[in-house]
C-alpha positions as CSV (number, residue, x, y, z in Angstrom):
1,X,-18.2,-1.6,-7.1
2,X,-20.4,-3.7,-9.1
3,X,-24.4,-4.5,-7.9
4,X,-25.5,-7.8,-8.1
5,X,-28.1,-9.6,-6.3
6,X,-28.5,-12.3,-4.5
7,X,-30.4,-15.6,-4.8
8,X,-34.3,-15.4,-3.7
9,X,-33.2,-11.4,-2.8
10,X,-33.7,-9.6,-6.4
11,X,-35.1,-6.3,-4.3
12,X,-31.9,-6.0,-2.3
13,X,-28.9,-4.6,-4.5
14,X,-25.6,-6.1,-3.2
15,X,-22.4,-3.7,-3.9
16,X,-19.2,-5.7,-4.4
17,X,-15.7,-5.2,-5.2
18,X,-15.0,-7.1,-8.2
19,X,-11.1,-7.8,-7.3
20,X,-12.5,-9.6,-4.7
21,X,-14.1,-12.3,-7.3
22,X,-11.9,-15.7,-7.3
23,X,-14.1,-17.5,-9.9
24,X,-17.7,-17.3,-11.3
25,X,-19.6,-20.5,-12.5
26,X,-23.5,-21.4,-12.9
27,X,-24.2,-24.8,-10.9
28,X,-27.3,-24.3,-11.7
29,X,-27.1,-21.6,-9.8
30,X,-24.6,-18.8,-10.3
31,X,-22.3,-18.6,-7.7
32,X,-19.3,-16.1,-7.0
33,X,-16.6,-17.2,-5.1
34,X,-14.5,-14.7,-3.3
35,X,-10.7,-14.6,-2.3
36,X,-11.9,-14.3,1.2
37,X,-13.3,-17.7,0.7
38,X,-16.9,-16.7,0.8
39,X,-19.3,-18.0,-1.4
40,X,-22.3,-16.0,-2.8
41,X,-25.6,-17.1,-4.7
42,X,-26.5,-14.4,-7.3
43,X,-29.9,-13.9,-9.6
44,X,-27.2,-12.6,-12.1
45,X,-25.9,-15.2,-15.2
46,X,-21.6,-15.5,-15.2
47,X,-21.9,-13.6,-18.7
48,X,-23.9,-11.0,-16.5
49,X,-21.5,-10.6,-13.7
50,X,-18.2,-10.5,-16.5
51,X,-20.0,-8.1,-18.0
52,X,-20.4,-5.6,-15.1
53,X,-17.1,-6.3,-14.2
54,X,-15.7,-5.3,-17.4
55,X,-18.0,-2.2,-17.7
56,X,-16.5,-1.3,-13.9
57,X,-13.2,-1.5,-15.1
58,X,-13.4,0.2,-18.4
59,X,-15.0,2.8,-16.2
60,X,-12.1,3.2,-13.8
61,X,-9.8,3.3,-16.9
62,X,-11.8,5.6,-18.4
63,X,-11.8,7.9,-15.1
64,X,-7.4,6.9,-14.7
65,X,-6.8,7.9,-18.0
66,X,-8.6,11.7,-17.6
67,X,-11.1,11.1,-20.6
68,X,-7.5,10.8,-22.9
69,X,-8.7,8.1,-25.9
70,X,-5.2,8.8,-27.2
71,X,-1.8,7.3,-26.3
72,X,0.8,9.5,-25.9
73,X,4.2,8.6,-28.1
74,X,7.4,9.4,-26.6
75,X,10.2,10.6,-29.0
């Protein structure tokens, strides 16, 4: 999960699954558009929510791949 906050809401930390995320544009706002075809106001930029979701996935690559920065060659 990523956190991200809403609009006018910057105390309240929402958690959200970022293969959820359809598209991400700032009109002026930012807004998050889901594949449930919810929409969502955030405080956050679009560079700042495709950077947390590219942290969160590194993570769970990171976490997949056992700590292993090598690749494994088969002969």
């Amino acid at each position: 999960m990523i956190v991200l906050h809403r609009l006018a809401h910057s105390d309240e930390a929402l958690h959200l699954n970022p293969d959820l995320i359809q598209s991400v544009q700032a009109c002026p706002d930012t807004t998050v558009r889901l594949t449930t075809g919810q929409r969502l106001l955030v405080d956050e930029t679009p560079e700042e929510v495709t950077e947390a979701i590219r942290a969160w996935r590194a993570q769970v690559l990171a976490k997949a791949m056992g700590g292993r920065t090598t690749a494994v060659v088969a002969a």
